[in-house]
N, C-alpha and C positions, 0 to 999 in steps of 0.2 A: 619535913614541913612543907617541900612544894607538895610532893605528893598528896597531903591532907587537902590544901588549897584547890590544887586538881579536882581532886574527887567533891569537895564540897562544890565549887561550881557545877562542875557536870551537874551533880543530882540536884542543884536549884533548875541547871536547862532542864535536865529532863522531867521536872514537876512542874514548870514551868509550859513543859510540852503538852504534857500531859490535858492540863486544863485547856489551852488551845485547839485538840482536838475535843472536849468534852462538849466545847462549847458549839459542837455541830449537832447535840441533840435536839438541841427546842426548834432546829431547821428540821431535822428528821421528823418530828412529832408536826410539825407544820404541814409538812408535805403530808403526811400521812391523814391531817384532817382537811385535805383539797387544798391547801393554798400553794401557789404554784410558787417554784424554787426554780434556783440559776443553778444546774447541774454542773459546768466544765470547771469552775474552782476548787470543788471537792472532789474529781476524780484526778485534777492536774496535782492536790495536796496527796491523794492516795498511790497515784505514782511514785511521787518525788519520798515519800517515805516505805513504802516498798522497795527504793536502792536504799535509803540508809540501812534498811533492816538487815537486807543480803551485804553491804557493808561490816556494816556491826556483825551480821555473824561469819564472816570471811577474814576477821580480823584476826592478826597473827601476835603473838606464841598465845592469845586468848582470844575468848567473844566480849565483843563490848555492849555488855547488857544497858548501860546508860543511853545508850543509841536505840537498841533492841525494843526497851520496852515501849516509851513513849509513841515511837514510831509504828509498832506493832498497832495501837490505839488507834492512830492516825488513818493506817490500812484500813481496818473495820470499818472506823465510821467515817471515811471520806467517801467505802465504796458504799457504803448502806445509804447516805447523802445522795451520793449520786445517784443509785437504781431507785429509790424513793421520788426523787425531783424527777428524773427520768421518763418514769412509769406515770406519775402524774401529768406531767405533757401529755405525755403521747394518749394515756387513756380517759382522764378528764377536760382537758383541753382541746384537745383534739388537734394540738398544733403540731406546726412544721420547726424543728431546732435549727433548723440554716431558713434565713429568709433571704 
């Protein structure tokens, strides 16, 4: 029974995750039609799930794909977020990211 418990939490975090990283497209789609974005959130989100990922898969006597997947999500589109907001600075904007 705990083990049930377990497992149903985890998979509400990680659907839970899931839609937390989904919710950085309509920033992607923003940035992509010029409007200028805050890059260092979703590259400091794309880090911090890039270890859980190599956590989850370093994890012993198995991988823990509850960790794996959501986070794998997180990677994609926190780095797409960021070279998107990025690239908008630097080539529409024409601004400086440290003032």
């Amino acid at each position: 029974m705990k083990k049930k418990i377990h497992m149903f939490i985890g998979t509400i975090g990680a659907a839970i995750g899931i839609f937390v990283f989904i919710a950085y497209i309509p920033q992607i789609v923003a940035n992509l039609n010029g409007h200028k974005g805050q890059p260092w959130q979703p590259l400091i989100a794309a880090i911090s799930c890039l270890i859980w990922v190599l956590y989850g898969l370093t994890n012993e006597p198995k991988r823990d794909y509850i960790l794996i997947v959501p986070n794998s999500l997180g990677v994609i589109l926190g780095t797409i977020t960021f070279f998107t907001s990025f690239l908008n600075i630097i080539f529409i904007y024409n601004t400086r990211l440290f003032y």
